[in-house]
C-alpha positions as CSV (number, residue, x, y, z in Angstrom):
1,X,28.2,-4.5,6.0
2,X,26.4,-2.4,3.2
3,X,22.6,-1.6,3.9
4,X,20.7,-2.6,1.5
5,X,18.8,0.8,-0.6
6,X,15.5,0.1,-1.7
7,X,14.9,0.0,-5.1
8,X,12.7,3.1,-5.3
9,X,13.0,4.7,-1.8
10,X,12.1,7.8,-3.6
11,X,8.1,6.5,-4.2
12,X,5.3,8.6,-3.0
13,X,3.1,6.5,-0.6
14,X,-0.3,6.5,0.8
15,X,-0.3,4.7,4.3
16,X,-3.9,3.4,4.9
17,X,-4.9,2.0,8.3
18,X,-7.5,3.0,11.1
19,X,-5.5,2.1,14.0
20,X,-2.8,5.0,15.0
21,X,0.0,2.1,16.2
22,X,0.0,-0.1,13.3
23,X,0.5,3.4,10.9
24,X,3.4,4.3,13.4
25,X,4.6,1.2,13.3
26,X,4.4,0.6,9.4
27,X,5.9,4.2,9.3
28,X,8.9,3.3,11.3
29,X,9.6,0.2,9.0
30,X,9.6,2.4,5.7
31,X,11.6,5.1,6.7
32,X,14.0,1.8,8.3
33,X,14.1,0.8,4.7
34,X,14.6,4.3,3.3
35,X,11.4,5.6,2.6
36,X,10.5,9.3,3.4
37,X,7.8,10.3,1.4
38,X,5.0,8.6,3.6
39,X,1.4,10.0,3.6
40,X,-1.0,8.4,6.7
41,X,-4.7,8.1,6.0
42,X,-6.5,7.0,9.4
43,X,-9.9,6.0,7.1
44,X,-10.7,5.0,3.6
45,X,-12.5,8.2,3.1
46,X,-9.4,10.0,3.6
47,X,-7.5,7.8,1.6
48,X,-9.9,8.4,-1.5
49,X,-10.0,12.0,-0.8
50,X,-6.2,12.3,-0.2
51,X,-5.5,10.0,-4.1
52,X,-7.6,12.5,-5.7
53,X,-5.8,15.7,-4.9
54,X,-2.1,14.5,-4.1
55,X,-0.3,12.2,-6.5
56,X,1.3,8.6,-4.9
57,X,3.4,5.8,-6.6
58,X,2.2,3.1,-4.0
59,X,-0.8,2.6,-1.7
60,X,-0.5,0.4,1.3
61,X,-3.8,0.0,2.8
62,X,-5.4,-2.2,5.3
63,X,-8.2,-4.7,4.6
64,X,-10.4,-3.8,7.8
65,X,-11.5,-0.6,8.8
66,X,-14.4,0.7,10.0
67,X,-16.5,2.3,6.8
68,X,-14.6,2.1,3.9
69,X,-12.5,-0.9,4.1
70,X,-9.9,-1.9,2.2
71,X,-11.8,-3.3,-0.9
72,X,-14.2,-0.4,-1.0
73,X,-10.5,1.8,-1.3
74,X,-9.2,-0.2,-3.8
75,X,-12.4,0.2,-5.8
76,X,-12.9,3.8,-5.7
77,X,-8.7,4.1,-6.8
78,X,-9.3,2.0,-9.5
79,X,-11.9,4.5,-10.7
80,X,-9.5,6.6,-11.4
81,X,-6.5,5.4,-12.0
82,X,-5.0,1.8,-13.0
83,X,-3.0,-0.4,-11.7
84,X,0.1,0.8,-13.6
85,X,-0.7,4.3,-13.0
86,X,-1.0,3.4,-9.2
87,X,-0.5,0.5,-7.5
88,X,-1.9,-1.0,-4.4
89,X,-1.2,-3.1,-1.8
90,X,-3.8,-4.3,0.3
91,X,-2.2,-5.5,3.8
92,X,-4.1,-7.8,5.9
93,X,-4.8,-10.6,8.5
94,X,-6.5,-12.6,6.0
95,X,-5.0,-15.1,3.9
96,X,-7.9,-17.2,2.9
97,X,-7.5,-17.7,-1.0
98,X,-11.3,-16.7,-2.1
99,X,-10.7,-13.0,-0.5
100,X,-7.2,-13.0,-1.9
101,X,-9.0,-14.1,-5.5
102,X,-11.2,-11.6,-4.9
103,X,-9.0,-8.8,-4.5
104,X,-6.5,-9.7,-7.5
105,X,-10.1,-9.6,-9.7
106,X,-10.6,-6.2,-8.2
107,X,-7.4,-4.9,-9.3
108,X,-4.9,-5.1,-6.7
109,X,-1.2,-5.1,-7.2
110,X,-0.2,-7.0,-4.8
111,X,-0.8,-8.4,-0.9
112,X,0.8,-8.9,1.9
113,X,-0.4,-10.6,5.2
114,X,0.3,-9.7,8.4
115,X,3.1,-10.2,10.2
116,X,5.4,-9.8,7.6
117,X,9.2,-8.7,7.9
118,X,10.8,-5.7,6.8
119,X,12.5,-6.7,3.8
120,X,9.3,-8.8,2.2
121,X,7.5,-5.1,2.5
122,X,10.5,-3.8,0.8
123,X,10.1,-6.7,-2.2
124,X,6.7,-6.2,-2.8
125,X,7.4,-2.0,-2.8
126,X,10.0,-2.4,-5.2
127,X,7.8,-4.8,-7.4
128,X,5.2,-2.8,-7.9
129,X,7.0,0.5,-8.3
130,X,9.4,-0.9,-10.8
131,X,7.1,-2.0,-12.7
132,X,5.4,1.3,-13.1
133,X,8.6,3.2,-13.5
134,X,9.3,0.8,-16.1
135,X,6.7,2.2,-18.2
C-alpha cells in the first residue's frame, strides 16, 4: 500500500500551543504525514515574535493559552500579513458556532476542533497551502 504524500509537505509551519505534550504530540502527527519544517511556539508572544522575523506558509495555533490566546495571535498576524500571504489555523476545543463566526470575521483560514485525525489535519494543511501556492 502507497502512503499517501501530503500535498505541500514542504510548507513552513508555526506550531502554536502552551502545553509541551499537545506540541509533541501535534509534532509527531506532521512529521507522520510528512512535514519537517515544524517551528514550536510555547506562547502567543513567541508566535508573534517568531512571524515577524522567520517566514511560514501555515500557522497552527491553539485557541487557549495563557496571555495571548489564539484570537489575540491571529489578530496581531493579520497585521501584517493576509490570509493568502499566511494562513492560519486556529485549533481548538470549542466548536460553538458564535466563536467559530467570530474567528472567520477575524481572518482565519481555517479551524479544526479537537480531537481530530491525522489525515483531516492533513486536508485542511493542504487547503490552505494550495491555495496560497496557487497564487
Amino acid at each position: 500500500m502507497v502512503e499517501q504524500v501530503s500535498v505541500n509537505e514542504q510548507a513552513k509551519i508555526l506550531l502554536v500551543d502552551d502545553i509541551g505534550s499537545m506540541r509533541a504530540l501535534l509534532v509527531a502527527i506532521l512529521r507522520e504525514l510528512g512535514y519537517r519544517d515544524i517551528t514550536q511556539a510555547a506562547s502567543g508572544e513567541e508566535a508573534c515574535q517568531l512571524t515577524q522575523t522567520h517566514a511560514y506558509d501555515v500557522i497552527l495555533c491553539d485557541w487557549e493559552m495563557p496571555g495571548m490566546g489564539g484570537l489575540e495571535v491571529l489578530n496581531k498576524v493579520r497585521e501584517s500579513f493576509d490570509a493568502d500571504e499566511l494562513p492560519f489555523i486556529m485549533v481548538t476545543a470549542e466548536d460553538e458556532t458564535s466563536m467559530v463566526k467570530q474567528a472567520i470575521s477575524q481572518g482565519v483560514s481555517d479551524y479544526i476542533i479537537k480531537p481530530f485525525s491525522a489525515g483531516s489535519l492533513r486536508e485542511k494543511i493542504d487547503r490552505v497551502t494550495a491555495v496560497k501556492a496557487d497564487e
